[in-house]
N, C-alpha and C positions, 0 to 999 in steps of 0.2 A: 504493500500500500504506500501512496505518495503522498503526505501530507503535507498541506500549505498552510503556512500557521501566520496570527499577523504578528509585525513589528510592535514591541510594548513603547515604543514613540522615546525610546530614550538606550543610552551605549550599555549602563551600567546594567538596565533589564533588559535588553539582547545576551550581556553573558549570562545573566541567572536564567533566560530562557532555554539557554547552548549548552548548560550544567549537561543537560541526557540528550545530548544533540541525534541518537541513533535513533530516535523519534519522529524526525524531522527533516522531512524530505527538502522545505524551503520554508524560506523567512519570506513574507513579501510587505512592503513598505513605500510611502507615499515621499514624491521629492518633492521640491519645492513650487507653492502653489504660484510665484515670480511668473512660472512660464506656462504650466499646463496643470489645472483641477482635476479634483479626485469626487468619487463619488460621496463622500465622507468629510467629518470634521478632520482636520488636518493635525496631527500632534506635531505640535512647532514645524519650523521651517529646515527641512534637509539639505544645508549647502551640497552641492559638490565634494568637498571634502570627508564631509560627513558619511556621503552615500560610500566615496572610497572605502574610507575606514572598515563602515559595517560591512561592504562586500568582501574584504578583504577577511576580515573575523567570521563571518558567514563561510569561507572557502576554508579557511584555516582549520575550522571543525567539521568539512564535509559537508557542509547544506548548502544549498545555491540560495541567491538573491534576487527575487523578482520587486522590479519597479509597478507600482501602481500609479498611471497616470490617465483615470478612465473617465476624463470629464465629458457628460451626457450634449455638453452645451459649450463651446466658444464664442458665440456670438458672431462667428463664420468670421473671425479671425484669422484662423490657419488656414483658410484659402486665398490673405492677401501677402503678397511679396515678402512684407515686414515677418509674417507668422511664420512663413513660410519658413524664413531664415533662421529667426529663434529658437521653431521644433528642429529642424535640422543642424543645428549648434547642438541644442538639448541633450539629443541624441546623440551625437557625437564622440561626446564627451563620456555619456553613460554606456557608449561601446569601451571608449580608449579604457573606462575604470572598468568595466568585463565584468557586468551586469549581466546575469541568466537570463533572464527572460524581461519583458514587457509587458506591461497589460492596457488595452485602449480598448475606446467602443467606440470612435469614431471610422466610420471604413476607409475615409479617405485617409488616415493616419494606418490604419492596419497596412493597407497599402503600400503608402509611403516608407514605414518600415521594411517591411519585406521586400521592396524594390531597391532599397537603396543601402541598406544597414545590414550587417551578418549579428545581428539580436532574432533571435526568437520571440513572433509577435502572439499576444495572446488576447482574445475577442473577451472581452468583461460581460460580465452578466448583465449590464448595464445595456449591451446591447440589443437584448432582449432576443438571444437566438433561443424557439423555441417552437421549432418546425424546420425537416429534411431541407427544405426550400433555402431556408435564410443561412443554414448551416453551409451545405453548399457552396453560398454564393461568397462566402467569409472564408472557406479553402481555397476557393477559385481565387482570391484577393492575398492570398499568401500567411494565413494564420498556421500556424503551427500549433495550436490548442483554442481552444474554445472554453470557455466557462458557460453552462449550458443556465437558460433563467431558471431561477428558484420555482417559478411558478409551475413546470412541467416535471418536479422532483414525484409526483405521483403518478404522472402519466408513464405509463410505462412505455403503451403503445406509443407512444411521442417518443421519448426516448430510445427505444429499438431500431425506429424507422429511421433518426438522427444516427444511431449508429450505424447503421446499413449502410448511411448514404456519404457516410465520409471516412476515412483513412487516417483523420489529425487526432489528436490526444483529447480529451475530453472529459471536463472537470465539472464536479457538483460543487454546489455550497452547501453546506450541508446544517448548517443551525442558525442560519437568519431567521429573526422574527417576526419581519413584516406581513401585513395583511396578504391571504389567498387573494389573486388577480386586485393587488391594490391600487384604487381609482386614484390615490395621490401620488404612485409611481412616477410616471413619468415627470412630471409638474416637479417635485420634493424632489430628483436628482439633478434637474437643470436649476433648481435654486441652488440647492448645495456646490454644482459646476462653478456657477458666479461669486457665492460666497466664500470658495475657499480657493476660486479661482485667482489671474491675474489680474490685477487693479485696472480700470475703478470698480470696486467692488458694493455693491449696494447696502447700504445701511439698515439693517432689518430689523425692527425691533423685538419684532416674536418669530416664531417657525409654526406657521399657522398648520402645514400637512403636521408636524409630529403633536402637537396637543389635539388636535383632533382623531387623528390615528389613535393616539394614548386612549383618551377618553372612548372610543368607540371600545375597547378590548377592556376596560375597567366594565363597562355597565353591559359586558356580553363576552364575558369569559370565553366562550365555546370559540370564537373569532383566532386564539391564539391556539387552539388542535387544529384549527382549519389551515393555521399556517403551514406552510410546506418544507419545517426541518425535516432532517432524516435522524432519527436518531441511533445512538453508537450503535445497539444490538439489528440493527437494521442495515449497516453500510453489505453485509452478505447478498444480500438481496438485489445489489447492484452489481454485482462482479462481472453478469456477462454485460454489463454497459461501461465500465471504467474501472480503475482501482487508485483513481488520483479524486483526492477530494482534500478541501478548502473550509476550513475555520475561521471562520465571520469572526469580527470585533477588535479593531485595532483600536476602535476608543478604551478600551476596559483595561484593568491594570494585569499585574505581571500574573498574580494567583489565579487571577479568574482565566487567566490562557492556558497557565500550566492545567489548571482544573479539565479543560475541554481536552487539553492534548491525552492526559492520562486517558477520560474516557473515549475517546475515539481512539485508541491505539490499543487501549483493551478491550472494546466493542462492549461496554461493557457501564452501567452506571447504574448505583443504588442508591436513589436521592432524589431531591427536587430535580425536574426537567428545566425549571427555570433559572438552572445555576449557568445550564451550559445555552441556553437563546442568548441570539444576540440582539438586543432588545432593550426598551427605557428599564433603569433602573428602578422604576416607580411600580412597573409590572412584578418585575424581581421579587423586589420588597413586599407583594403584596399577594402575589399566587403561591398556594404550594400544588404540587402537579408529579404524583411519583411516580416517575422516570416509568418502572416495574410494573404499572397498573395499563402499562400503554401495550405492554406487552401482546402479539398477537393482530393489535391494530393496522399494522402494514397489511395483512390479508385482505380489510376493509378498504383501504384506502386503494390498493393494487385494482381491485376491481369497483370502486365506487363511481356513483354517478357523479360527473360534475354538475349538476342541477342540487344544491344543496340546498334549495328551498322545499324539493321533493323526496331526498335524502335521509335526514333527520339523525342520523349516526353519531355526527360530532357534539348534538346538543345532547343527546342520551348519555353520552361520556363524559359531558362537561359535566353534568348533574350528579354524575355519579361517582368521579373521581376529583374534579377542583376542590380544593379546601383556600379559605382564607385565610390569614393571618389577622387574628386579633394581637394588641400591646405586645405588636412584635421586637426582639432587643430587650425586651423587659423579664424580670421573676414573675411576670403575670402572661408571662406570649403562652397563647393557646391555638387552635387552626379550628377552622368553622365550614362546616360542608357549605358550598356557593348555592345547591339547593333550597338548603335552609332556609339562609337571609333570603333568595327572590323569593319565596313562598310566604315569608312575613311580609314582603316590603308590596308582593299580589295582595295579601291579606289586608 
């Protein structure tokens, strides 16, 4: 198995992440948002130097270094002269320091690397390939791996037919937490583009898609089993589709990485489900969801309808297995069936 695990946004927890490096296939990490956005908050700014250093310690213990540079949105920047020249400097550079691989959703960037650069270009889930078609036409363009969308992690038949139809490497993510076919997708990755893009960068005072996301999966629990992780005892179930698969969460600190590497490299987790999503804190803190109780559920999900208005599976399971957390952190934390409170709050 190939595991891509993220950067903890700093040198001294890349070595505590390196400690049991035979874990870890690749570190992947965002450069500087100066020249091209990432789909994500940015942790600090990656000079050049920098990127050196940790590619250099990433090789030194046997893991490769993948750049994430997958902005959804330029503002069709990189199609004029000036961008032109920038990405092409960017890269440059990030060849001469012998970066493993790349990751873009732009095709005319997928392109431009694979035509012009000896990197390894890799399609971000940003791209949204999620159908033989679009797969296809991102091989045809020179990709060397795919990251296939979160969204089609239960379509099997989708997934089968994506592998049929292409020869390139082919990568899950495997514990994002975002909403099934989420309506603020697209919209919330080209804000994120701009805001952790290159200047001018807009002044936003709130993130209207994440509290509202938030708040949908507080008052409808069931929204967050509809999400499309795969969980550890689950990654079997994909082997004749891939065996490289990608750990969400470069925001989150060093424990909460180590925590997901352990279980995905053991296939294996007894505990909340919500240690290893990557997902608001505020979820976290507020679901319990035992890992163990899910067991069995990929047989439902492998053949399920996607008409989940007709379905009804995910809500029978939310009822049956979410617990809340009451005076959590406290000598008073107790867990509350999420059944219970809608039945008073029906009541």
């Amino acid at each position: 198995m190939k595991l891509y695990v993220p950067h903890p946004g700093h040198f001294e927890g890349l070595k505590e992440l390196l400690a049991k490096p035979e874990d870890i296939y690749s570190i992947y990490m965002a450069g500087s948002p100066d020249y091209i956005g990432t789909g994500r908050v940015n942790l600090g700014h990656a000079s050049l130097e920098e990127i050196a250093r940790h590619t250099e310690y990433c090789h030194d213990k046997g893991v490769k270094l993948e750049m994430v540079l997958n902005s959804s949105c330029m503002g069709g920047q990189q199609l004029t002269p000036e961008g032109y020249n920038l990405l092409h400097w960017y890269f440059s550079n990030l060849q001469d320091i012998g970066v493993d691989t790349v990751v873009v959703a732009d095709p005319y960037i997928v392109e431009l690397i694979a035509q012009e650069f000896d990197i390894p270009v890799v399609v971000s889930v940003l791209a949204f390939v999620d159908s033989p078609q679009k797969a296809e036409f991102f091989e045809q363009l020179g990709a060397s791996s795919i990251v296939i969308d979160s969204n089609v992690n239960r379509h099997f038949d989708v997934l089968e037919a994506i592998r049929d139809a292409v020869s390139c490497e082919l990568k899950l993510l495997v514990n994002e937490g975002c909403l099934y076919r989420c309506p603020f997708r697209y919209s919330h990755f080209n804000f994120f583009s701009h805001v952790n893009g290159p200047p001018p960068r807009p002044n936003v005072p709130d993130d209207y898609y994440y509290y509202k996301c938030l708040s949908m999966r507080i008052n409808d629990p069931q929204l967050i089993l509809k999400s499309p992780f795969i969980r550890p005892e689950d990654l079997k179930e994909y082997s004749h589709i891939t065996d490289v698969f990608k750990i969400g969460g470069r925001s989150h600190f060093i424990d909460w990485i180590l925590n997901c590497v352990n279980a995905y490299t053991n296939q294996s987790y007894d505990g909340n489900l919500m240690d290893l999503m990557d997902c608001p804190k505020d979820l976290i803190d507020l679901f319990y969801i035992p890992n163990k109780a899910l067991d069995g559920a990929i047989e439902q999900w492998k053949q399920h309808s996607t008409f989940c208005h007709t379905c009804g599976y995910c809500k029978r399971l939310a009822d049956e297995i979410i617990q809340v957390y009451n005076n959590k952190g406290t000598q008073d934390e107790t867990l509350v069936q999420w059944s219970d409170i809608t039945k008073r709050i029906e009541a």
